[in-house]
N, C-alpha and C positions, 0 to 999 in steps of 0.2 A: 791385481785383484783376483786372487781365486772365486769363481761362481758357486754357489753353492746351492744345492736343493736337503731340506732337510725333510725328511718320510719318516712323520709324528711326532712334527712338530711342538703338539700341543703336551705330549710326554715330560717326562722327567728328561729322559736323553737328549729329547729337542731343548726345553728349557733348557738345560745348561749348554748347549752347544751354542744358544743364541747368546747366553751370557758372558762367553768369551768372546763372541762376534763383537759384542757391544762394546767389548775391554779393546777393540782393534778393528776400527771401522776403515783406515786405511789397508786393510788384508782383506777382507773377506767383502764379498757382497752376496744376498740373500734373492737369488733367481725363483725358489719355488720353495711351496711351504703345502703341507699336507697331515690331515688330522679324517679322523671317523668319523665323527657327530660334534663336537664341540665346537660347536657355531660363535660363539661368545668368543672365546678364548682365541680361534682361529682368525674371527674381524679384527680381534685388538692386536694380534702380532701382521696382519698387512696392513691393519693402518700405520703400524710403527716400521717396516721393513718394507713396504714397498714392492713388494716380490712381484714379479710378471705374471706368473704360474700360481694357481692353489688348488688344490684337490679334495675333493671328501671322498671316501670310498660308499659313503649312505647318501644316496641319491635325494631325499626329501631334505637332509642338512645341508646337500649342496646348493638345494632352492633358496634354503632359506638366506643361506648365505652369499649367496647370487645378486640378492634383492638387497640386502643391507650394503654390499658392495657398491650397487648402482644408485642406491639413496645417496651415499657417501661420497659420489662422483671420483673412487678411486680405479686406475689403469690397471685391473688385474682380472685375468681371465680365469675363471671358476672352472674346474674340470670335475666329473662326477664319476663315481663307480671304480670298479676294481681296476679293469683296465688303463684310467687317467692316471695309478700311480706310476704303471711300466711308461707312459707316456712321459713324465718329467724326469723319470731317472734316467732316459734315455735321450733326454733334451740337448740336442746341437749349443744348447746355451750354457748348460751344467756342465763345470770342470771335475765335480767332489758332491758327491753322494753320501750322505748320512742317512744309513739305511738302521732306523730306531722303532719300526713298525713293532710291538708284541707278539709273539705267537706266528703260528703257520700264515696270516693274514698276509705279512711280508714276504712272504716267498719271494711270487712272481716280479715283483717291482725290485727285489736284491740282485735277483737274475739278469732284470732288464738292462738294471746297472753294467752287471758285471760284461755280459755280451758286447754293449756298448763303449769299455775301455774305460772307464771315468776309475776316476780314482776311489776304491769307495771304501767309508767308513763303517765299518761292520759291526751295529750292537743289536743286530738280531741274532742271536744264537741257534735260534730253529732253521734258518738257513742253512746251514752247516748242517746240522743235527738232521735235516730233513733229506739234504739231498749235499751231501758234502761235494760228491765226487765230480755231481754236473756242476756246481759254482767254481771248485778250482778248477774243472777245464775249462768252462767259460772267463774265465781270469786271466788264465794263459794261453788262452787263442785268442783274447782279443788285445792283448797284454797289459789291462787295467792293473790296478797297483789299488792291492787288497792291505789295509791296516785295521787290525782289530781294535774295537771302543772296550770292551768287556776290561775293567781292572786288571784280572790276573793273567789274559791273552795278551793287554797291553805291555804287560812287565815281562813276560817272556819273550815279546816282541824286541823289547829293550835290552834286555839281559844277553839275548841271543848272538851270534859275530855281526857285522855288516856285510850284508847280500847273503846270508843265509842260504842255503838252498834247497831246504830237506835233508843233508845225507848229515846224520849223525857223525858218524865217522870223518868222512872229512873235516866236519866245523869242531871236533876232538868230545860231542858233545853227548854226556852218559842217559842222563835223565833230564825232564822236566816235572817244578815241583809246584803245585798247583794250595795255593792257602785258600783256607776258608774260616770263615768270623766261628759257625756252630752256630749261627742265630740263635734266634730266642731262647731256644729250649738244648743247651748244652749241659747245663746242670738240673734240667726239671728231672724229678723222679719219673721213671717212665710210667707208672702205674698214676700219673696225672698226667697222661698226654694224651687219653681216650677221651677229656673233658675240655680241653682247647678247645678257645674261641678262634673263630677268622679276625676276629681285632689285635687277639695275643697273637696270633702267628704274622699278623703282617707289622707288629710293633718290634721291629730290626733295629739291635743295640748300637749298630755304627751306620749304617745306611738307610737314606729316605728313597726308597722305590717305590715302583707301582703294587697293586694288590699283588695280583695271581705273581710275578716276581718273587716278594718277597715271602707267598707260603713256600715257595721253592726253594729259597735259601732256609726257610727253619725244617723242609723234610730232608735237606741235602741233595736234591735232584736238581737245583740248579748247579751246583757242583757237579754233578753227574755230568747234564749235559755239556758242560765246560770240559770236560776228560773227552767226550766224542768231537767236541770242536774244537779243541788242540791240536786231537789225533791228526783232524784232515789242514788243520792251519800249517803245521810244524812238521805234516808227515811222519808222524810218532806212533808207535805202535803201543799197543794196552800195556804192555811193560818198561815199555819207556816216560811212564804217566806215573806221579806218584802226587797223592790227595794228604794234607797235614794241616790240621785243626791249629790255627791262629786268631786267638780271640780279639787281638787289638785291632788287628786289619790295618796293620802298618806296613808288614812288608806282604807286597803284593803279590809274587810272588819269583820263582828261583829257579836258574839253570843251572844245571850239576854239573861238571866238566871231566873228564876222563882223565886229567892231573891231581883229581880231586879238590880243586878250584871251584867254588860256590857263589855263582852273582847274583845277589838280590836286587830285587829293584822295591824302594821305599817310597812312603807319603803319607801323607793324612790322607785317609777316605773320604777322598771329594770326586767326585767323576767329572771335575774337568779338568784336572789334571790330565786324564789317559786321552779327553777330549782337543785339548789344546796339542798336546804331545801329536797327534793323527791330524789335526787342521794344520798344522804348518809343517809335519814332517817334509825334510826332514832338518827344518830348523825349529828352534826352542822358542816360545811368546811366552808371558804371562799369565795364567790362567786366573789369575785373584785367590788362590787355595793359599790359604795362613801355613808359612815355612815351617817344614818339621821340625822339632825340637827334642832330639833325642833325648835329652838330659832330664827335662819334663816328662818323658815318658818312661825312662827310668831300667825297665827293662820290658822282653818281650818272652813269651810263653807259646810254646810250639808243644802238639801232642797230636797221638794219631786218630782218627776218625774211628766212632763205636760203630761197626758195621751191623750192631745189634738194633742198634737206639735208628742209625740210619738207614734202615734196607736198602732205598733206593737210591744209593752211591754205588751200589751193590748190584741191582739191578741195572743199572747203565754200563756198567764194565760190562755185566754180562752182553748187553745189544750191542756194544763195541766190537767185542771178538766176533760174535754170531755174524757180524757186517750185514750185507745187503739191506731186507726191510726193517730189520729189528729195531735200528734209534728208530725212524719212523714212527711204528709201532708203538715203543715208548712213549716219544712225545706226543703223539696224540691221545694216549691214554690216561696220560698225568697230565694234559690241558684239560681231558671230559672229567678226570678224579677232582682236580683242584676246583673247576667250576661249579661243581656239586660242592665241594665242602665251602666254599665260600659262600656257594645260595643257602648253606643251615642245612643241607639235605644228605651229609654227607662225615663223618666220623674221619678226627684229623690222621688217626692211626690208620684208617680204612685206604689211605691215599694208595698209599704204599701196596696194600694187599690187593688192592685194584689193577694197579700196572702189574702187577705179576701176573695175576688171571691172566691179565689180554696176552701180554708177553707170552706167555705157557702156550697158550690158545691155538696162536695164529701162525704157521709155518714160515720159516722165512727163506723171502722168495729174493732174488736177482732183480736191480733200481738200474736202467738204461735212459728211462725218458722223465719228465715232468709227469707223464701221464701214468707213469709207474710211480710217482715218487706218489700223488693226488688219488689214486687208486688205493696204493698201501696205507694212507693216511685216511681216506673213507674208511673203510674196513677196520682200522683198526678203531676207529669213533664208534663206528654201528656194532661194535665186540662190545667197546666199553661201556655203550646204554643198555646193551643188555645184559652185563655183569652186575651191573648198579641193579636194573631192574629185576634182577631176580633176588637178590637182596633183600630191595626196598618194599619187594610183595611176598 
C-alpha cells in the first residue's frame, strides 16, 4: 500500500487523484487530506477515506471542521494554518505527496516534501516557477523522486529515455515540444478580446479546471509557465523549449531526438491519466479515462503560437533567460493581474500589459534562500497593486 497525503484535496487535481484511489483501493491508502476553507467538501471526503491527518490552511475552517469531525465521532486529527501543510507532507506516515495546492500558497509544503524524500507528485507549477533551483536541490539531496502531474510535463516525462539525467546529449535528445489547446480565444478576433468576460475566459474547450487556471491557459501564460517548469524539470535551456498550438489536446506533448526521431505521447484530456501514470510509476493502473480512438478523431492540426494575440508566452521566455527573480516576478504579477480580472476590476487584454510593467520595473536580483524567493515575490505583488492602482485612478 503506497500512503498517500493529497495538498488540495478538495481541487480538481485532488478530485481526480482520489478517483483513481477509488479505481484501486488495494494500492493506495489515503493518510492525509488538505483543503483552504472548504469545510463541507473536506468532512465528506474524511468521512469516505478515513485519513489520519487533515489540514486547512484558514484557521476559523479548521474550527469549523474540528467540530463536525468530533460530532461524527471520526479518528482524525485536524491541523490548522500554513505550517500544518509542511507538517503532513513531511509525515513519517506519507510514502507520496500530491502536491495540487494553486498558486505561491503551496510553496512551503512542496518543499517540505521534497527535503523529506517522499516521492512527490508535482501539479503545483509555481513551485518550480518560484523557486526551481531550491526544489531540485532539495530533490537530490534528499533523493525524493520528483514526477510531474502537469499533462504536457507528464508526456515528456514519458517520452523521455529511462533514468534520464538532464544531459541532452547523452540521452541523443534535440528538443522538447511543449502543446497547447489555444484555449478559448484561438480564433476570437482580437479587437473582441478587450470585451471578455471571466466566464468566457475560464469556459476551456477540452479541459474542466479551476478558475485562475483556466484564465491562464486562454492568455497562454500557463503555457509560459510550463516552458520555466520544464527548463528546471528536464534541465533545458530556453532554446531547447519549443511552444506549438494543438487545438485537440491529444497529443500531449513531444520529445525531438537528434536522429530526427519524434515521441509523442497521446490520450484523451483527462488528468488522470498523467495522475494514475505518477501514483503507480513506475507501473501502469487504470485510470477509468475512455481509450483513445484515433480513427474517431480523424486527424490532428499543429500550428505555431500568435505571439501577438499572446504576449505572455512571450513574456515568460523572456523571465527564463533573465533567470534569477524574473519567473518570480512574473508569477506573482500574473496571480495580482488575474485576480483583478476575475474580481471585474480588471480588462482581459490588461493581464498581459500588467506583467510586463512589473517585469520592466523590477531589477533582477540573485534567488539563494526561501527568504529570497518570498522576498522577490512580495515586491513584485506590492509593483503589481501599484501598476493597477495607477491605472484604476
Amino acid at each position: 500500500m503506497k500512503r498517500l497525503a493529497i495538498l488540495g484535496s478538495t481541487g480538481s487535481i485532488g478530485a481526480n487523484t482520489l478517483a483513481v484511489v477509488d479505481r484501486h483501493p488495494g494500492l493506495f491508502s489515503v493518510v492525509a487530506l488538505s483543503a483552504d476553507r472548504q469545510v463541507e467538501r473536506l468532512f465528506g471526503q474524511i468521512r469516505r477515506y478515513q485519513p489520519r491527518y487533515a489540514a486547512m490552511a484558514d484557521p476559523a475552517a479548521a474550527d469549523q471542521l474540528r467540530l463536525r469531525v468530533r460530532e461524527a465521532g471520526l479518528k482524525c486529527e485536524v491541523l490548522s494554518g500554513p505550517s500544518s501543510l509542511e507538517q503532513i507532507a513531511s509525515a513519517a506516515e506519507v510514502d507520496a505527496v500530491m502536491a495540487a495546492i494553486v498558486g505561491s500558497p503551496g510553496l512551503r509544503s512542496t518543499l517540505a516534501a521534497a527535503h523529506a524524500g517522499k516521492q512527490l507528485l508535482l501539479a503545483n507549477k509555481e513551485a518550480l516557477v518560484m523557486a526551481g533551483p531550491l526544489l531540485m536541490n532539495a530533490v537530490t539531496g534528499s533523493g525524493a523522486a520528483l514526477l510531474p502531474i502537469d499533462s504536457e510535463h507528464n508526456a515528456i516525462f514519458q517520452a523521455l529515455p529511462r533514468g534520464f539525467d538532464g544531459n541532452f546529449a547523452h540521452g541523443g535528445v534535440r528538443r522538447l515540444w511543449l502543446t497547447a489547446s489555444g484555449g478559448p480565444f484561438l480564433r476570437t478576433p482580437r479587437e473582441q478580446l478587450g470585451g471578455v468576460t471571466p466566464d468566457q475566459a475560464c469556459a476551456h474547450p477540452k479541459w474542466v479546471m479551476g478558475r485562475k487556471i483556466s484564465v491562464d491557459s486562454a492568455t497562454l501564460m500557463n503555457k509560459g509557465l510550463e516552458v520555466i517548469e520544464a527548463s528546471f524539470l528536464f534541465n533545458a535551456k530556453p532554446s531547447q523549449i519549443e511552444v506549438v498550438i494543438h487545438p485537440q489536446s491529444i497529443v500531449h506533448s513531444l520529445v525531438e531526438y537528434v536522429d530526427g526521431s519524434v515521441l509523442a505521447q497521446l490520450g484523451n484530456p483527462d488528468m488522470r491519466t498523467p495522475i494514475a501514470h505518477a501514483l503507480a510509476y513506475p507501473q501502469r493502473i487504470d485510470p477509468g479515462v475512455e481509450p483513445l480512438d484515433l480513427c474517431a478523431i480523424a486527424s490532428l492540426a499543429f500550428e505555431r503560437p500568435d505571439r501577438e494575440r499572446f504576449p505572455c508566452l512571450g513574456l515568460a521566455f523572456r523571465a527564463l533567460e533573465a533567470g534569477g527573480s524574473a519567473p518570480i516576478v512574473l508569477n506573482a504579477a500574473n496571480e495580482v493581474a488575474v485576480s483583478k480580472f476575475l474580481a471585474g476590476r480588471l480588462a482581459f487584454v490588461r493581464i498581459a500589459e500588467l506583467v510586463e510593467e512589473v517585469l520592466s520595473s523590477l531589477p533582477v536580483v540573485g534567488v539563494r534562500t526561501l527568504e529570497d524567493v518570498l522576498g522577490a515575490d512580495a515586491q513584485a505583488r506590492r509593483a503589481a497593486e501599484r501598476s493597477f492602482d495607477a491605472v484604476a485612478h
